[in-house]
PyMOL Python script that loads the backbone (N, CA, C, O; Angstrom):
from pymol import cmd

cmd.read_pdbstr("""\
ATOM      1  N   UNK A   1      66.040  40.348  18.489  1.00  0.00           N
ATOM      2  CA  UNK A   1      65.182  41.483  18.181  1.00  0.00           C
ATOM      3  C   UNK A   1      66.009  42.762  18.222  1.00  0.00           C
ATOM      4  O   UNK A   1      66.946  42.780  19.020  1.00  0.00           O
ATOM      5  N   UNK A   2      65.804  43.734  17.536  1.00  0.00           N
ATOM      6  CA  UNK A   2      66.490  45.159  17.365  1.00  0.00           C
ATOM      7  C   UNK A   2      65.869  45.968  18.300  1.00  0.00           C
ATOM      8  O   UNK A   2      64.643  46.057  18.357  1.00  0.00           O
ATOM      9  N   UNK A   3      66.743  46.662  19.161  1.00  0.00           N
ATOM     10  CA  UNK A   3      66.890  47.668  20.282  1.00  0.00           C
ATOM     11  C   UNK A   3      65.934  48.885  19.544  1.00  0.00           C
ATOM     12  O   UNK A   3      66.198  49.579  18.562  1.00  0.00           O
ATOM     13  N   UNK A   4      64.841  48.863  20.328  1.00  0.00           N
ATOM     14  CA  UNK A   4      64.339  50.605  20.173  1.00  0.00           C
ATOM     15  C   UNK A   4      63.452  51.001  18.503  1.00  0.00           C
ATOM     16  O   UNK A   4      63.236  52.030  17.863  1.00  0.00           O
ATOM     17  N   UNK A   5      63.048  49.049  18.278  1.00  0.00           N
ATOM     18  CA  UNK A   5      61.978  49.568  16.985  1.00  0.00           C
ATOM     19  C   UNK A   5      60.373  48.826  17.698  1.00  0.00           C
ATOM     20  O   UNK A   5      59.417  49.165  17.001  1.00  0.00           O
ATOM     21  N   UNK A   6      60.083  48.181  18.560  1.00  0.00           N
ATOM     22  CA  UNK A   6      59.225  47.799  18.855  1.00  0.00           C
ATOM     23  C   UNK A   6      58.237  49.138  19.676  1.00  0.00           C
ATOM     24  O   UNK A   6      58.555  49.935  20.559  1.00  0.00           O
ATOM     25  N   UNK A   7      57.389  49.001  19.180  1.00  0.00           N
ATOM     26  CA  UNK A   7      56.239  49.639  20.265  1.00  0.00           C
ATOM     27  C   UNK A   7      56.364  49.152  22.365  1.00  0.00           C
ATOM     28  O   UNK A   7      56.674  48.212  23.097  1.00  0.00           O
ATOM     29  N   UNK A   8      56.033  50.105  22.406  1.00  0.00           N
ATOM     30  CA  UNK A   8      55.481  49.745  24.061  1.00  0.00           C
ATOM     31  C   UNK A   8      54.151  48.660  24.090  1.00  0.00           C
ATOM     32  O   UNK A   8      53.140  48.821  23.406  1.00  0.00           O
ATOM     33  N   UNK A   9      54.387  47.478  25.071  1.00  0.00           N
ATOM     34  CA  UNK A   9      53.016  47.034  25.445  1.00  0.00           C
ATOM     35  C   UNK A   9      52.732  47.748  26.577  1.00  0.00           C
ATOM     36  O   UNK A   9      53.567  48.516  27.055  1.00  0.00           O
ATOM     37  N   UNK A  10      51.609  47.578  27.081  1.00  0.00           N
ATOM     38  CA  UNK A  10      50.738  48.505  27.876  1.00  0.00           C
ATOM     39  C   UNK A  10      50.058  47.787  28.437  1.00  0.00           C
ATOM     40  O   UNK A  10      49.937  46.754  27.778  1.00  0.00           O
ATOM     41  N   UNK A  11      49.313  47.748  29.679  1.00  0.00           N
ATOM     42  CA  UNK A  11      48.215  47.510  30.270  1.00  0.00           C
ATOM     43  C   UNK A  11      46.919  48.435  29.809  1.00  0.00           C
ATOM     44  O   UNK A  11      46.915  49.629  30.107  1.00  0.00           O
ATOM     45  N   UNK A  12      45.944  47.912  29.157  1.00  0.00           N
ATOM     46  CA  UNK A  12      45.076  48.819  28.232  1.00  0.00           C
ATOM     47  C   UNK A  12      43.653  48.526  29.383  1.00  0.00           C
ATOM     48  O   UNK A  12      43.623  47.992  30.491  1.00  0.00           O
ATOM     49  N   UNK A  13      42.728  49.056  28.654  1.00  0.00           N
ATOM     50  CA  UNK A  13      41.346  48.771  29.357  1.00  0.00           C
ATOM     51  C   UNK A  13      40.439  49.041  27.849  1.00  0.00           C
ATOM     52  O   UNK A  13      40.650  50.116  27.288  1.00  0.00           O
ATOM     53  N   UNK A  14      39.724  48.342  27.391  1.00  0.00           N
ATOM     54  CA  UNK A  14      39.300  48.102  26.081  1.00  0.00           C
ATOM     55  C   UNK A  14      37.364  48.607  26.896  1.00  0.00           C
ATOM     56  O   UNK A  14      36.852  48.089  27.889  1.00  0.00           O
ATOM     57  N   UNK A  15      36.815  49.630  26.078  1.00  0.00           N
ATOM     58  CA  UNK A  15      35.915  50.276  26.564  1.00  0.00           C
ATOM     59  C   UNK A  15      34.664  50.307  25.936  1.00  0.00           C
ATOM     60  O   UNK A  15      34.977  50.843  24.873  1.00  0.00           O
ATOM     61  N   UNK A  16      33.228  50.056  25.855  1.00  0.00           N
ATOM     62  CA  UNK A  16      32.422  49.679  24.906  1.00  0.00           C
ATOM     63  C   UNK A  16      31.557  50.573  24.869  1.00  0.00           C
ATOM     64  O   UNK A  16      32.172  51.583  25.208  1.00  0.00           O
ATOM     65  N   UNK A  17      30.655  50.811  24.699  1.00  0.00           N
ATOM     66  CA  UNK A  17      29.573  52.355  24.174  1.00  0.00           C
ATOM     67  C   UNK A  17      28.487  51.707  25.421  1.00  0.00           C
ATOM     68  O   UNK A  17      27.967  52.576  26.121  1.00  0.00           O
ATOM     69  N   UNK A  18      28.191  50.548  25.675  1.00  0.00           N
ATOM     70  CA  UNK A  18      27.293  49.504  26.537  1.00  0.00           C
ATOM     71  C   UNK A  18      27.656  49.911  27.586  1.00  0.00           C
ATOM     72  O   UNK A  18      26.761  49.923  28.431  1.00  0.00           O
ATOM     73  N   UNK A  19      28.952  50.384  28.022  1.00  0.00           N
ATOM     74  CA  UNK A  19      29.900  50.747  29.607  1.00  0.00           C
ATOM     75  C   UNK A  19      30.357  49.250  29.610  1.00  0.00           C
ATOM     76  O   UNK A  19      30.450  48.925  30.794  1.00  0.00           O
ATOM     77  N   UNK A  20      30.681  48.206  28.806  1.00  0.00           N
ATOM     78  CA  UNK A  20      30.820  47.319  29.068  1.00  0.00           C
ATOM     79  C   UNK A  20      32.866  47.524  28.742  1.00  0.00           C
ATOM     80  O   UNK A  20      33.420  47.952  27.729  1.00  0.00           O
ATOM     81  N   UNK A  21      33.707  46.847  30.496  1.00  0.00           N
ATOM     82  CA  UNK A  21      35.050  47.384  30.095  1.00  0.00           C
ATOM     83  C   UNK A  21      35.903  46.272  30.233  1.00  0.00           C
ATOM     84  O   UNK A  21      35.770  45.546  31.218  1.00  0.00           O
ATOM     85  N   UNK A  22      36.691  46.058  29.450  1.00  0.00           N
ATOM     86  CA  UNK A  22      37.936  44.562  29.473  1.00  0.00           C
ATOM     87  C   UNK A  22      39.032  45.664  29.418  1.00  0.00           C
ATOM     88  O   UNK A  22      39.209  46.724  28.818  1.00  0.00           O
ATOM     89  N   UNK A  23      40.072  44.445  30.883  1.00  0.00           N
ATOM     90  CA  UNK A  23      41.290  44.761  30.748  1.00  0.00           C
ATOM     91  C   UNK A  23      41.748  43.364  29.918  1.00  0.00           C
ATOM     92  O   UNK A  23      41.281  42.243  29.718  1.00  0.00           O
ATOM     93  N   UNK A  24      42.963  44.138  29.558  1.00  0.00           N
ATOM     94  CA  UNK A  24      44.088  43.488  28.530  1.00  0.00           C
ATOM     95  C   UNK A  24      45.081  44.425  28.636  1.00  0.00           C
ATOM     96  O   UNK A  24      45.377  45.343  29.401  1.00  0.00           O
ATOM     97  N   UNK A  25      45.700  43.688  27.188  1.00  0.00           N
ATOM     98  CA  UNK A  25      47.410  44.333  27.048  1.00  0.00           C
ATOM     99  C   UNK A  25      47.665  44.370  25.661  1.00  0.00           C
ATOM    100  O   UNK A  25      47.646  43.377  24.933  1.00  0.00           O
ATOM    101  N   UNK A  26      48.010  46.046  25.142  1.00  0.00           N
ATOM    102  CA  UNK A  26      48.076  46.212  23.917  1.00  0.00           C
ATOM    103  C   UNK A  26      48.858  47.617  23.530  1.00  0.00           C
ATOM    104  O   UNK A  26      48.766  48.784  23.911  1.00  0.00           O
ATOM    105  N   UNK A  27      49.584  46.981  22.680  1.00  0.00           N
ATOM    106  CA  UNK A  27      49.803  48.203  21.987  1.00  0.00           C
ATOM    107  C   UNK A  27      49.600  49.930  21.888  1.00  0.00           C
ATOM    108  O   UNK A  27      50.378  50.876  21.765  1.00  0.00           O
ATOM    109  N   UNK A  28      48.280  49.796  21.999  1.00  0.00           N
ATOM    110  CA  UNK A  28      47.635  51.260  22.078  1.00  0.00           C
ATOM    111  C   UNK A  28      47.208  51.064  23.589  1.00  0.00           C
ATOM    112  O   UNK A  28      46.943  50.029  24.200  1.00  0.00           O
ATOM    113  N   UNK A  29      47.228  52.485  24.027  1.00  0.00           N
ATOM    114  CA  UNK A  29      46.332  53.039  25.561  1.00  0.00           C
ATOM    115  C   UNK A  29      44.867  52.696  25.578  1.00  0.00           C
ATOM    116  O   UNK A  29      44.347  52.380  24.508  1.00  0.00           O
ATOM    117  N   UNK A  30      44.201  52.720  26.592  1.00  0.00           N
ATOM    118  CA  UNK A  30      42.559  52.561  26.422  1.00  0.00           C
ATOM    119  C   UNK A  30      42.194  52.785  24.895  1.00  0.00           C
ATOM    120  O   UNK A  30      42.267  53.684  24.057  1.00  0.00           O
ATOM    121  N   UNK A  31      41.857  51.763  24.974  1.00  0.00           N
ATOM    122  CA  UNK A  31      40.857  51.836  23.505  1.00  0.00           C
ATOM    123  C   UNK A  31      39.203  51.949  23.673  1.00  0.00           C
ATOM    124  O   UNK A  31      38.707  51.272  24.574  1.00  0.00           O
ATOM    125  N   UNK A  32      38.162  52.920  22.699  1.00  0.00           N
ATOM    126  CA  UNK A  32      37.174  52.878  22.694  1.00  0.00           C
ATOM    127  C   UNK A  32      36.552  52.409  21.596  1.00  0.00           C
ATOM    128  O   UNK A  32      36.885  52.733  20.456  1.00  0.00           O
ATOM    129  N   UNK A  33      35.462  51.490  21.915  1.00  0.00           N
ATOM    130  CA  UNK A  33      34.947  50.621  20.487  1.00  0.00           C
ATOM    131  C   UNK A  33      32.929  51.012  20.998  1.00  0.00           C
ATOM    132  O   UNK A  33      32.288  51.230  22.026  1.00  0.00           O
ATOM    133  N   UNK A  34      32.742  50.925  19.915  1.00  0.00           N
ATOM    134  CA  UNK A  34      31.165  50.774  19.708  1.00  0.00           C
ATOM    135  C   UNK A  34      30.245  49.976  19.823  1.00  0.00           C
ATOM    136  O   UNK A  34      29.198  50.398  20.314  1.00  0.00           O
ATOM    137  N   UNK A  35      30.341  48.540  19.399  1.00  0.00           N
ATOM    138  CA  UNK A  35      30.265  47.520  20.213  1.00  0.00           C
ATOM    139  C   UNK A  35      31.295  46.724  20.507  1.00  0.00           C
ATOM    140  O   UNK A  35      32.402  46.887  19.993  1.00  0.00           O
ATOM    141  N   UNK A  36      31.003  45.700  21.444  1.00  0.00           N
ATOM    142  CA  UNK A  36      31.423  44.173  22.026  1.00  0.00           C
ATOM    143  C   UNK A  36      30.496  43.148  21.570  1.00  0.00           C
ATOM    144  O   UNK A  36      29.553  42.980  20.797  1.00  0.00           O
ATOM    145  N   UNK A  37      31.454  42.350  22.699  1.00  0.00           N
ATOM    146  CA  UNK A  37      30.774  40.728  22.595  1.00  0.00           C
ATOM    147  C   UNK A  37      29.541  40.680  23.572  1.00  0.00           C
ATOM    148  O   UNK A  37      28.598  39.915  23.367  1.00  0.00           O
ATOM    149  N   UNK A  38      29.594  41.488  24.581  1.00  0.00           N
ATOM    150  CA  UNK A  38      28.334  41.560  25.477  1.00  0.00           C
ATOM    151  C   UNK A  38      27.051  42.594  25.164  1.00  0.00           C
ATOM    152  O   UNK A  38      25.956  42.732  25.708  1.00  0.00           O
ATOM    153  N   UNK A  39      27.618  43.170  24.177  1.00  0.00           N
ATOM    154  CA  UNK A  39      26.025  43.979  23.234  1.00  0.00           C
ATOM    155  C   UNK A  39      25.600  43.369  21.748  1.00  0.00           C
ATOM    156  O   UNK A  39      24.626  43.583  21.027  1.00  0.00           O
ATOM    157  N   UNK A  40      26.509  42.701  21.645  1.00  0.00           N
ATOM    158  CA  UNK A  40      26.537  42.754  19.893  1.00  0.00           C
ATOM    159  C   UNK A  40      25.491  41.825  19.735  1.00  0.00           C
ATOM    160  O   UNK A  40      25.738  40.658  20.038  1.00  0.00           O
ATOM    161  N   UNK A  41      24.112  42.186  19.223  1.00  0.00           N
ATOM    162  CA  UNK A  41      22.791  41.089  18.848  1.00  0.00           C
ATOM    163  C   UNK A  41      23.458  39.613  18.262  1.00  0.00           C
ATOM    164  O   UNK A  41      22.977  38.566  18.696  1.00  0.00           O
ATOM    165  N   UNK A  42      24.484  39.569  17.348  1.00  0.00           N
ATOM    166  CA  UNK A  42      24.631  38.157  17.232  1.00  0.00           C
ATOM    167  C   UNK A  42      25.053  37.133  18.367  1.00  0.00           C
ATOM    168  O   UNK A  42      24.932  35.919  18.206  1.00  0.00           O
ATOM    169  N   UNK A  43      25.664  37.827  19.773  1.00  0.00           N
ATOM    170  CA  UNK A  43      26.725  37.233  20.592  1.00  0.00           C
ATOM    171  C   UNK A  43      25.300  36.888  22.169  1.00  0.00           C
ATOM    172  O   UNK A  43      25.267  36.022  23.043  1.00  0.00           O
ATOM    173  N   UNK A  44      24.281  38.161  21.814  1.00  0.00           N
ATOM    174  CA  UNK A  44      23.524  38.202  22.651  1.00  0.00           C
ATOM    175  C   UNK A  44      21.977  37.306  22.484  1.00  0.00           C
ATOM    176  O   UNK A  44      21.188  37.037  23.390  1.00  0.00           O
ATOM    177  N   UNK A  45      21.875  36.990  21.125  1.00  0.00           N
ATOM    178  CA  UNK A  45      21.009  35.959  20.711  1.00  0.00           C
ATOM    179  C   UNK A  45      19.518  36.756  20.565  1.00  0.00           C
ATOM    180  O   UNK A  45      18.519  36.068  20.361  1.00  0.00           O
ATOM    181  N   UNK A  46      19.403  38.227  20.677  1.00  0.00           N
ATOM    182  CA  UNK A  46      18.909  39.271  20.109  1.00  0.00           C
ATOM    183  C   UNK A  46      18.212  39.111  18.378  1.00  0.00           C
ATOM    184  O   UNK A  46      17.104  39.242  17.858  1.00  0.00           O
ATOM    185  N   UNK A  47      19.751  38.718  17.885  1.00  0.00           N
ATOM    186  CA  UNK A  47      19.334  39.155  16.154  1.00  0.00           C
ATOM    187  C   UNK A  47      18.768  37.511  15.703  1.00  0.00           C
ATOM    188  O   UNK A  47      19.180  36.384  15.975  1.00  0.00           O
ATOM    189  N   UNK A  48      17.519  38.086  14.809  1.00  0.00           N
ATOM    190  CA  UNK A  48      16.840  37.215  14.347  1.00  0.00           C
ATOM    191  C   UNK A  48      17.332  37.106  12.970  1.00  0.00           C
ATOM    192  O   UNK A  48      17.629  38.167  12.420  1.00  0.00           O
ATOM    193  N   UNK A  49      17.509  35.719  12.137  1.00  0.00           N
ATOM    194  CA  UNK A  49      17.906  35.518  10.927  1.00  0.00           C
ATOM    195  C   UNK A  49      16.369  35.219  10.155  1.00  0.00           C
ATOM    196  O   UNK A  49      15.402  34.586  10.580  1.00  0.00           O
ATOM    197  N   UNK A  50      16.490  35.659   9.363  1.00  0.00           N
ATOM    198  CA  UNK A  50      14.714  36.179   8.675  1.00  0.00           C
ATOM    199  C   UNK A  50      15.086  35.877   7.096  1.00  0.00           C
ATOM    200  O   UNK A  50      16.202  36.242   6.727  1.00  0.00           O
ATOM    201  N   UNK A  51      14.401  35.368   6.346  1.00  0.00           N
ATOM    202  CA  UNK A  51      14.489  34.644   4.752  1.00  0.00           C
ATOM    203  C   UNK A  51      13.626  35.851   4.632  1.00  0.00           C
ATOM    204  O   UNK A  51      12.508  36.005   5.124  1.00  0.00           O
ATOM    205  N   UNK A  52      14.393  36.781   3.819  1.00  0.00           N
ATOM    206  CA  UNK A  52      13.439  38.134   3.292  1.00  0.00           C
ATOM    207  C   UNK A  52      13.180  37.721   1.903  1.00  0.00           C
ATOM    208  O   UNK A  52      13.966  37.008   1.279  1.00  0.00           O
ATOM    209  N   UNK A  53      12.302  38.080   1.519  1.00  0.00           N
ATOM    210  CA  UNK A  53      11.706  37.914  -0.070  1.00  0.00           C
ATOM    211  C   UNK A  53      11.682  36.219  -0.385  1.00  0.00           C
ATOM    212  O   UNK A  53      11.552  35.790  -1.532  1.00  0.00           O
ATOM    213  N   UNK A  54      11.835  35.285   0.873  1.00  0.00           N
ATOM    214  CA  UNK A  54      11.511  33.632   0.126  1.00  0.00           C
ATOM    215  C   UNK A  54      13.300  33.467  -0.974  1.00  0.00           C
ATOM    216  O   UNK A  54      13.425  33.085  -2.137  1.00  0.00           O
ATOM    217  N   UNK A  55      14.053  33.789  -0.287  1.00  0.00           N
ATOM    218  CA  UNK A  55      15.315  33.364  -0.995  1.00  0.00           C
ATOM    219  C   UNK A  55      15.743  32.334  -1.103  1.00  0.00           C
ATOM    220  O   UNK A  55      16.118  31.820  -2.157  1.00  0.00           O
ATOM    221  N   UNK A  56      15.756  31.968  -0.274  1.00  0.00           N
ATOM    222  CA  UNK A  56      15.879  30.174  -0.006  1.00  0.00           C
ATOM    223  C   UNK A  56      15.031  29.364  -0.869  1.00  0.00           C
ATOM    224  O   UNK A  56      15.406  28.341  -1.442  1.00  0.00           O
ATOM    225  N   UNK A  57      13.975  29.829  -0.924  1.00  0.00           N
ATOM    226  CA  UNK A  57      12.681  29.143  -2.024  1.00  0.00           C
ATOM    227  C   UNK A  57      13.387  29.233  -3.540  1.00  0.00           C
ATOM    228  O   UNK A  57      13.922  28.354  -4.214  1.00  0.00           O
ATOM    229  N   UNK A  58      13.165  30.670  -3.802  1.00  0.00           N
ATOM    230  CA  UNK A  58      13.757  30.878  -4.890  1.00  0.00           C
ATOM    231  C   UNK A  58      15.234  30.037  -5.678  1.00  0.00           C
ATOM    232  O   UNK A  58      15.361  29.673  -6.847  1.00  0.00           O
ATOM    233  N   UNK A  59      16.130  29.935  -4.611  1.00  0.00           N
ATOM    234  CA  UNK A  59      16.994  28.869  -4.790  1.00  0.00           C
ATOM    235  C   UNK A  59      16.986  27.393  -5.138  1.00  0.00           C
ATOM    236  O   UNK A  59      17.578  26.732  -5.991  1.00  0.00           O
ATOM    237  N   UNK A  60      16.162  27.122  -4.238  1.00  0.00           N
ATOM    238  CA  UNK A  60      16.061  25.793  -4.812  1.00  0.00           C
ATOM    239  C   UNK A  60      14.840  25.742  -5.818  1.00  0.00           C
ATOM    240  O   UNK A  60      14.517  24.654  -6.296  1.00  0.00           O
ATOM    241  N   UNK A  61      14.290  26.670  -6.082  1.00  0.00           N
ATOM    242  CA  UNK A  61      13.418  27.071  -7.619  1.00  0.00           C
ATOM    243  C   UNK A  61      14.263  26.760  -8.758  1.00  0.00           C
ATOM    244  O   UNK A  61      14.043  25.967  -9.674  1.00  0.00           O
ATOM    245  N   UNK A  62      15.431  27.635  -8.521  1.00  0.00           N
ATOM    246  CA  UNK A  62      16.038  27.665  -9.720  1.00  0.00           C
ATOM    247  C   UNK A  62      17.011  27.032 -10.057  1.00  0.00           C
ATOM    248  O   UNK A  62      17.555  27.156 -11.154  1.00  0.00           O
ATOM    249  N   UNK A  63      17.463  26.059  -8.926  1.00  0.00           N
ATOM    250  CA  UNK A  63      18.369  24.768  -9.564  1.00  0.00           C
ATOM    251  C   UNK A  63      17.715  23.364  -9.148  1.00  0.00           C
ATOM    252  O   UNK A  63      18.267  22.269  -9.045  1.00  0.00           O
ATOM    253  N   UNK A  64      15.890  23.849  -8.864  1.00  0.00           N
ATOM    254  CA  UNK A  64      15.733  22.356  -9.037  1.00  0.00           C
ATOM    255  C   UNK A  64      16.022  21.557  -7.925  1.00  0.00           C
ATOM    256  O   UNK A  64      15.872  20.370  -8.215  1.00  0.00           O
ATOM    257  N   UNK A  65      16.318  21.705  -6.961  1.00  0.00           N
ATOM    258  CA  UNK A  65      16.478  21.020  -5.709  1.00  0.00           C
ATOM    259  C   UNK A  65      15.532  20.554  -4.860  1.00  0.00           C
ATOM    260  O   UNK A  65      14.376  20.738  -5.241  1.00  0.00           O
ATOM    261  N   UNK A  66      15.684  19.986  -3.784  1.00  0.00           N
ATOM    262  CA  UNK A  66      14.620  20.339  -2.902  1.00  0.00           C
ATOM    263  C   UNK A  66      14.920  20.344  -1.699  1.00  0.00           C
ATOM    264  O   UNK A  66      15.975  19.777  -1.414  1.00  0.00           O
ATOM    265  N   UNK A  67      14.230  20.886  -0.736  1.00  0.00           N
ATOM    266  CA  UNK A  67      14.210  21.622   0.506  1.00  0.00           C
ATOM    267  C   UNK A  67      13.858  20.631   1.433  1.00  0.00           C
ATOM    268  O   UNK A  67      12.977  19.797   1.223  1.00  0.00           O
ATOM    269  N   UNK A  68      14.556  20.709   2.496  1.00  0.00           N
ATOM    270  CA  UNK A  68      15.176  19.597   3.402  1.00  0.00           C
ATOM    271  C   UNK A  68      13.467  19.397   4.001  1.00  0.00           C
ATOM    272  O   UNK A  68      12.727  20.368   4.160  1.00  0.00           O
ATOM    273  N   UNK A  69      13.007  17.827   4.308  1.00  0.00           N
ATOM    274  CA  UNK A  69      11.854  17.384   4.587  1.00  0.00           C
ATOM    275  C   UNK A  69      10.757  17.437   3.083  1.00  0.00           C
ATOM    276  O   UNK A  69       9.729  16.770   3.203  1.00  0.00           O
ATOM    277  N   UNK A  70      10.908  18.031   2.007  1.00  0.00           N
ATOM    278  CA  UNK A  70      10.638  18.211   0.810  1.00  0.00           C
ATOM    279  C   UNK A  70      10.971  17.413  -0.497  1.00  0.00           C
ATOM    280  O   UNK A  70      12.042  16.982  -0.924  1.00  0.00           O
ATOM    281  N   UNK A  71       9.732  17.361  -0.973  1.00  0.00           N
ATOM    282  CA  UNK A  71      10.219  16.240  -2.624  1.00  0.00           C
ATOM    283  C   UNK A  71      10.391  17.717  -3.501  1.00  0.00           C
ATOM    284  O   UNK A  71       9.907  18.808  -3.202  1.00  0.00           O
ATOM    285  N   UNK A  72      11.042  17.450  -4.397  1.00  0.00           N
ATOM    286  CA  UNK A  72      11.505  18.967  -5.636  1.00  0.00           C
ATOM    287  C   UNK A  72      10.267  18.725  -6.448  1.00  0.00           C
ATOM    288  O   UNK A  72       9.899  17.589  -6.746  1.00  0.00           O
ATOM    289  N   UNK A  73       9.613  19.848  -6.808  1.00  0.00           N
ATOM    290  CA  UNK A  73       7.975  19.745  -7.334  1.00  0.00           C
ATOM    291  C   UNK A  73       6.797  20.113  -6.210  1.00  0.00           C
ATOM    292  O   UNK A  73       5.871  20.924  -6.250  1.00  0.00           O
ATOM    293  N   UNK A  74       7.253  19.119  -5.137  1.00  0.00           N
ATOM    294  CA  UNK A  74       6.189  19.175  -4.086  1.00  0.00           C
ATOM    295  C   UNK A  74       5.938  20.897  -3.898  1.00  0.00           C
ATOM    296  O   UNK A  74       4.744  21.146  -4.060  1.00  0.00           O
ATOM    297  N   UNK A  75       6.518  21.773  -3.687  1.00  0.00           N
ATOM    298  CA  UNK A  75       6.425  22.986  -3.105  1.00  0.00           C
ATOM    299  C   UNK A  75       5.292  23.874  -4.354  1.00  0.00           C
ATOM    300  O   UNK A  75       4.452  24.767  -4.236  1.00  0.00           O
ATOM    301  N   UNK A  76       5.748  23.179  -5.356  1.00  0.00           N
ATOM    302  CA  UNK A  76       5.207  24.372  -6.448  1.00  0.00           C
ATOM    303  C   UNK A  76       3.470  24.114  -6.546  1.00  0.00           C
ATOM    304  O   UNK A  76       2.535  24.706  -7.086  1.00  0.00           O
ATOM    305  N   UNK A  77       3.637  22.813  -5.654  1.00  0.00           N
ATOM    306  CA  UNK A  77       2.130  22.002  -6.260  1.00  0.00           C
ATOM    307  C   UNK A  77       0.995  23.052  -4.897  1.00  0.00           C
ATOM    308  O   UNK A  77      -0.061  23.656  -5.085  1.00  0.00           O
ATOM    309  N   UNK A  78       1.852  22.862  -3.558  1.00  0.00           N
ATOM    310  CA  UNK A  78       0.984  23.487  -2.368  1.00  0.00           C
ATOM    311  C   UNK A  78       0.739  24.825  -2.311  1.00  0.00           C
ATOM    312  O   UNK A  78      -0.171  25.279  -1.619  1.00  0.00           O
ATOM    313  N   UNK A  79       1.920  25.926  -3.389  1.00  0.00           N
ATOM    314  CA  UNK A  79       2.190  27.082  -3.755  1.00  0.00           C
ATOM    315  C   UNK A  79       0.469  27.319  -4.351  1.00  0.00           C
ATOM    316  O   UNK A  79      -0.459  27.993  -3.904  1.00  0.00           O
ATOM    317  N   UNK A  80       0.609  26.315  -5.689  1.00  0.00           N
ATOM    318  CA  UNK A  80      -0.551  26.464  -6.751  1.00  0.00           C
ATOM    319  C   UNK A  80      -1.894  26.517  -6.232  1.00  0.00           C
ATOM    320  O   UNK A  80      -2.733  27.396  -6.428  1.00  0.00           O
ATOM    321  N   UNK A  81      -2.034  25.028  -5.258  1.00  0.00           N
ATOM    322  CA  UNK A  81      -3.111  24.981  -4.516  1.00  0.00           C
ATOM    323  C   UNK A  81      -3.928  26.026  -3.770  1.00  0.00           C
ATOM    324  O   UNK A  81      -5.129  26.275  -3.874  1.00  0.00           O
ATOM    325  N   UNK A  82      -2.799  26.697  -2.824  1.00  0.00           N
ATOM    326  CA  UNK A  82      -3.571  27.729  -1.991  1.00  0.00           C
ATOM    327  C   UNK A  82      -3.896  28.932  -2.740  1.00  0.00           C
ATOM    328  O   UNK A  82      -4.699  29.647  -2.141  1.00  0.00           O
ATOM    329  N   UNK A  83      -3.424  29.470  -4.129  1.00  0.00           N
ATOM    330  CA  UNK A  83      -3.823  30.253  -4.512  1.00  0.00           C
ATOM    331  C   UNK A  83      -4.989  30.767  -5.549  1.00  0.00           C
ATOM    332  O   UNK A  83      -5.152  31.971  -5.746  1.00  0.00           O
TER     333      UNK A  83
END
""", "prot")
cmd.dss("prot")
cmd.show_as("cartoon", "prot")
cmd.util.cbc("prot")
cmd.orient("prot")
């Protein structure tokens, strides 16, 4: 390795908007971030995954497939029915 082109490592403290704080070792001095792994709704089981507008439907609408526990047709017939 070449004398005097590398950065300093550091003992850092990695800092979250939550007050949530990890030590490590990096490159840069304390770092501040916005979220983590201990706020972030996907990590915290918070965020809900939601089929907005029937996309999934629509999909297998339009190539004809069918939807797991489902015959292809069946859906359009219970669609028709209730309405």
């Amino acid at each position: 390795m070449k004398e005097k082109i590398h950065p300093k490592y550091v003992d850092t403290v990695i800092k979250c908007a939550c007050g949530n704080e990890i030590a490590t070792r990096s490159t840069v001095k304390d770092l501040h971030v916005e979220i983590c792994a201990a706020c972030h709704p996907f990590f915290t089981g918070k965020q809900k995954l939601i089929d907005t507008a029937g996309r999934v439907e629509k999909y297998l609408r339009k190539y004809g497939l069918e939807a797991p526990g489902q015959k292809a047709g069946e859906e359009a017939k219970t669609e028709k029915a209730e309405s």
